[in-house]
C-alpha positions as CSV (number, residue, x, y, z in Angstrom):
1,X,-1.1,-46.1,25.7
2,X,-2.0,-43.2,23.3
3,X,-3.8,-44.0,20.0
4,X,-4.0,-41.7,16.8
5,X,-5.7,-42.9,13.6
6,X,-6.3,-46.2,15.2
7,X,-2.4,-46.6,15.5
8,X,-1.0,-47.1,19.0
9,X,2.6,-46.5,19.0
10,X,4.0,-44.6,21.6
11,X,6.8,-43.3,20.5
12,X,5.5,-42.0,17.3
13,X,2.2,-40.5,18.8
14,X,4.6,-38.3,21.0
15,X,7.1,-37.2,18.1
16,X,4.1,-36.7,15.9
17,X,2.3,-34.6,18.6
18,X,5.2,-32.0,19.2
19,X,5.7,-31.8,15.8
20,X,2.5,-30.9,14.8
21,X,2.2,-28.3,17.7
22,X,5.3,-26.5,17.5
23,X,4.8,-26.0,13.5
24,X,1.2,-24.5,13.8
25,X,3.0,-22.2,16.7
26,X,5.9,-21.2,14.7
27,X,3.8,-20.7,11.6
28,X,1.2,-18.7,13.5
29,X,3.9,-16.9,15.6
30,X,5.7,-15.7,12.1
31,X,2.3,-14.5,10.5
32,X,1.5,-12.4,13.4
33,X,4.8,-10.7,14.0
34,X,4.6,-9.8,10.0
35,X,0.9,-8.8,10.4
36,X,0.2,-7.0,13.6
37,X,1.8,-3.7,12.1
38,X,-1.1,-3.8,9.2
39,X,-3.7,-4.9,11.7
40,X,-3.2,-2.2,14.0
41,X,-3.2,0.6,11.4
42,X,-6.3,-1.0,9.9
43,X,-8.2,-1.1,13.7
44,X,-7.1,1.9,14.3
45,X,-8.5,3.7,10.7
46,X,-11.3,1.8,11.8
47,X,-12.2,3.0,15.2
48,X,-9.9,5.8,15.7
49,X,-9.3,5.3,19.3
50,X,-5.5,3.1,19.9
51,X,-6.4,1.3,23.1
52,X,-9.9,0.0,21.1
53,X,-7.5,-0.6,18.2
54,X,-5.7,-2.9,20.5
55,X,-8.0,-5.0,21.6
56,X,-9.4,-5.7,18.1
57,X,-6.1,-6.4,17.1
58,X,-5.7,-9.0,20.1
59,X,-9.4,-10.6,19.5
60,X,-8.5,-11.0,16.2
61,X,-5.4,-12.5,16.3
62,X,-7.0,-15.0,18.6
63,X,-10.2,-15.7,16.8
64,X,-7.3,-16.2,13.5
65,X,-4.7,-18.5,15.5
66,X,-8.5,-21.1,16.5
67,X,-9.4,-21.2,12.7
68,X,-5.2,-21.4,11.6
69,X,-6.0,-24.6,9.6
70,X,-8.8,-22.5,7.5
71,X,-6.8,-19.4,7.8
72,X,-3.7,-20.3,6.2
73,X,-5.2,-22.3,3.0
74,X,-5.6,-18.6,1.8
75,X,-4.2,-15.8,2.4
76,X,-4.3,-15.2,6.1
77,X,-3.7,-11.5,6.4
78,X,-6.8,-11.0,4.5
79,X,-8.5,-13.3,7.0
80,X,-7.2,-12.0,9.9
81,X,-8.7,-8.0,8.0
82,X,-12.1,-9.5,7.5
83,X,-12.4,-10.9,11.6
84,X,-11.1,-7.6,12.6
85,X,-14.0,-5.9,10.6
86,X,-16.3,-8.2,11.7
87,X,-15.7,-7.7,15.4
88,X,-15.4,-3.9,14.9
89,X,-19.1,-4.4,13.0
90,X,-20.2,-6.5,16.5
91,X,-18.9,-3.8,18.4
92,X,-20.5,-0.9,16.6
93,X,-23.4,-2.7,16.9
94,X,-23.5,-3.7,20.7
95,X,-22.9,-0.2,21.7
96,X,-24.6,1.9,18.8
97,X,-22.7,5.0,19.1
98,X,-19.2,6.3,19.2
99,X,-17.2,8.3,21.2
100,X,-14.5,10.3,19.4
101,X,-11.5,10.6,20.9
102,X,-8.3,12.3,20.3
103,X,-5.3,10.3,19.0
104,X,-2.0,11.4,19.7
105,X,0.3,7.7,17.7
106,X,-1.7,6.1,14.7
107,X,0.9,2.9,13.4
108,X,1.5,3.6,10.2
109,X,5.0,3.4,7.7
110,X,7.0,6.9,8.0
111,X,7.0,9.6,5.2
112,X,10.5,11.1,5.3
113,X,8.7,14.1,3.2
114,X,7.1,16.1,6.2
115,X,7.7,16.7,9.5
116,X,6.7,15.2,12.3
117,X,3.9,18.0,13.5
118,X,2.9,17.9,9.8
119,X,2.4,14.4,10.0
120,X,0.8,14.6,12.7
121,X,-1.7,17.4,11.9
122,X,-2.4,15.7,8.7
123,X,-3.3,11.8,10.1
124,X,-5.7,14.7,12.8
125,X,-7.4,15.9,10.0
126,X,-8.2,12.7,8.0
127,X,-9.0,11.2,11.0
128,X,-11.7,14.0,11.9
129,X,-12.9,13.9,8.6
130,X,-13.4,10.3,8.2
131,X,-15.1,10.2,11.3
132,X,-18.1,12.4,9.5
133,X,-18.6,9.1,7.0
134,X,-21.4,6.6,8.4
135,X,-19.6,3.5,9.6
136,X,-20.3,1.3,6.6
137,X,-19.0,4.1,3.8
138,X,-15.6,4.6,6.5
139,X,-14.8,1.3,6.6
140,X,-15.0,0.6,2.8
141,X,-12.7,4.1,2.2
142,X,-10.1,2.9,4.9
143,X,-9.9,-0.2,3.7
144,X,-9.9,0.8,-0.2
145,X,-8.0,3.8,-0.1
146,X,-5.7,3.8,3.2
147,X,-4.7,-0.5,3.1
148,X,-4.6,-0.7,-0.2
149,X,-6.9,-3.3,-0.9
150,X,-8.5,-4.6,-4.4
151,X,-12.3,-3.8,-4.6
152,X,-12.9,-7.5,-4.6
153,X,-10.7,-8.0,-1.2
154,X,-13.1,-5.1,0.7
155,X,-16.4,-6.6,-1.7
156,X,-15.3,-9.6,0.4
157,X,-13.9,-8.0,4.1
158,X,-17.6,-5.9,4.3
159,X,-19.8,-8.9,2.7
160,X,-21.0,-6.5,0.3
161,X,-21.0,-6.4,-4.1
162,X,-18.2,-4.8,-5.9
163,X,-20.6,-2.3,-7.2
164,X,-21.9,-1.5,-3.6
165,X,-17.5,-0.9,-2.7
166,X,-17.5,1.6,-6.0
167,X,-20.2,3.4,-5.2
168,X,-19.5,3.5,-1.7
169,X,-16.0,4.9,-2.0
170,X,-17.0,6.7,-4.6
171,X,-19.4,8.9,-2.0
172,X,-16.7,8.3,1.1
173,X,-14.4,10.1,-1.2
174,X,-16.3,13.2,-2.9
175,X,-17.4,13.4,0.7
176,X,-14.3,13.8,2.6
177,X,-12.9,16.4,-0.3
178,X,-16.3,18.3,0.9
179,X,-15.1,18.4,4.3
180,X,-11.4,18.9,3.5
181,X,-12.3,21.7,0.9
182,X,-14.2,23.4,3.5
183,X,-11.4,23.6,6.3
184,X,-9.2,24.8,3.6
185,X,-11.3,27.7,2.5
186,X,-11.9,28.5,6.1
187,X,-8.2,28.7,6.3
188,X,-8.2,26.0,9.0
189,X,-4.4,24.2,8.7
């Protein structure tokens, strides 16, 4: 016979059980059909390469759905953005360089304003510029400036001060309207 909390009743040990289990799963099943959209354009602004973007995606969603009970006493989507920058942060750092590679789908929410090939050479052309920034000042700009986030959410996705996210984004920025500038003057599209 079964015992929980020092109680052994059969019947309610087993109700209890399935209960508890198919909740967490629901719960967890909900929050990642809402989130996975988010997460994937954030791996992918991140690492610029979809089938990495994936994986990251995957991991974290898994390394979220083990620490649910922590997770969802907050706000989980922000949880689930700081494990995705962490494991992009152990990855950088396993393999110390990156290869660049061209992109032809980044996930993100449609513009009815442009075209597609305008889209499309637009999300090129940020992407090439952003890969320029060093890793730290691309991941603060992505996740300031493309997700949206407060300067205390990425001060707390990087593990860094505000004032180290202002200053950062701050450079990220002028940088990228360097590079952008200077395609533009070359009469790059």
């Amino acid at each position: 016979m079964p015992m929980v909390a020092g109680r052994s009743s059969p019947d309610k040990v087993e109700a209890v059980d399935v209960v508890v289990v198919a909740d967490r799963d629901v719960e967890f099943a909900g929050f990642m059909s809402r989130s996975t959209p988010a997460l994937a354009r954030t791996a992918w602004l991140l690492c610029c390469d979809t089938h990495l973007a994936e994986e990251l995606v995957q991991q974290a969603l898994v390394k979220t759905y083990l620490a649910w009970p922590k997770a969802r006493q907050g706000e989980p989507l922000a949880y689930a953005r700081r494990v995705l920058a962490n494991l992009r942060i152990d990855r950088w750092r396993r393999r110390r360089r990156e290869v660049l590679m061209a992109s032809d789908t980044l996930p993100d929410q449609k513009d009815g304003s442009q075209s597609l090939a305008d889209q499309h050479a637009e999300r090129d052309r940020l992407s090439r510029a952003l890969m320029l920034l060093p890793t730290k000042q691309r991941r603060i700009v992505v996740l300031r400036h493309l997700e949206g986030l407060t300067e205390r959410e990425v001060a707390d996705a990087v593990g860094v001060s505000i004032g180290t996210v202002k200053s950062t984004a701050s450079r990220g920025i002028a940088r990228l309207r360097e590079v952008l500038e200077a395609e533009d003057a070359a009469g790059r599209p």
